[in-house]
N, C-alpha and C positions, 0 to 999 in steps of 0.2 A: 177783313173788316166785315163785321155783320152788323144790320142796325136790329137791335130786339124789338119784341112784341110787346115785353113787357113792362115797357120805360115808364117812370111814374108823371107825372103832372107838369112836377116841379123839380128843379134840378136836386136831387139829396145831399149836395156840397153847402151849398149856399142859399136855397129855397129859394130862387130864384126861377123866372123864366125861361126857356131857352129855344132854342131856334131848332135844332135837328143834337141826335145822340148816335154815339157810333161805338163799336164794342169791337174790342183786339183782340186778338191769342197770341201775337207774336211781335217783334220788332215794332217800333214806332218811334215818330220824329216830330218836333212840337215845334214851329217856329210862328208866330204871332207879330213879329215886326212888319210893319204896314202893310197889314191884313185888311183890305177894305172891307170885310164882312165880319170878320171875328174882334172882340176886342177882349173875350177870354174864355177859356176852356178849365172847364173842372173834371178835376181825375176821379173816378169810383173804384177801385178793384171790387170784384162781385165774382164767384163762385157760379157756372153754370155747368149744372151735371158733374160736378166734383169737379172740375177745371177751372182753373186761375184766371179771369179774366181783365181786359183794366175799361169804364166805360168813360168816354166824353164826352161831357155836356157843352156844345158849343152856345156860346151866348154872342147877340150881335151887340157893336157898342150902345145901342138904348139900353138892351138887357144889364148891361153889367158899370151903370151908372155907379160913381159913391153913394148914393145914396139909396141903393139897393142892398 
């Protein structure tokens, strides 16, 4: 897991807020059921240095209201 340097603002799924972004190259495991902090994660696949990567944007439940 590496977090980049070059995260944008806002999240690029849902232009949205978010709390912290974290960036994979390999295996990963998403479970979000009563998650005190997360209420959702957005997926990016992104290219860094020709490599495949996938980035998540974690959002806290204020972040990822309906009406956001």
């Amino acid at each position: 897991m590496n977090v980049p340097d070059d995260a944008p603002a806002t999240c690029p799924v849902c232009d949205a807020d978010y709390d912290s972004v974290s960036e994979h190259a390999a295996g990963l495991m998403v479970n979000l059921l009563d998650n005190d902090q997360y209420r959702r994660v957005c997926f990016d696949p992104v290219l860094v240095g020709g490599e495949a990567r996938v980035r998540f944007y974690h959002h806290t439940h204020s972040q990822a209201e309906p009406d956001r």
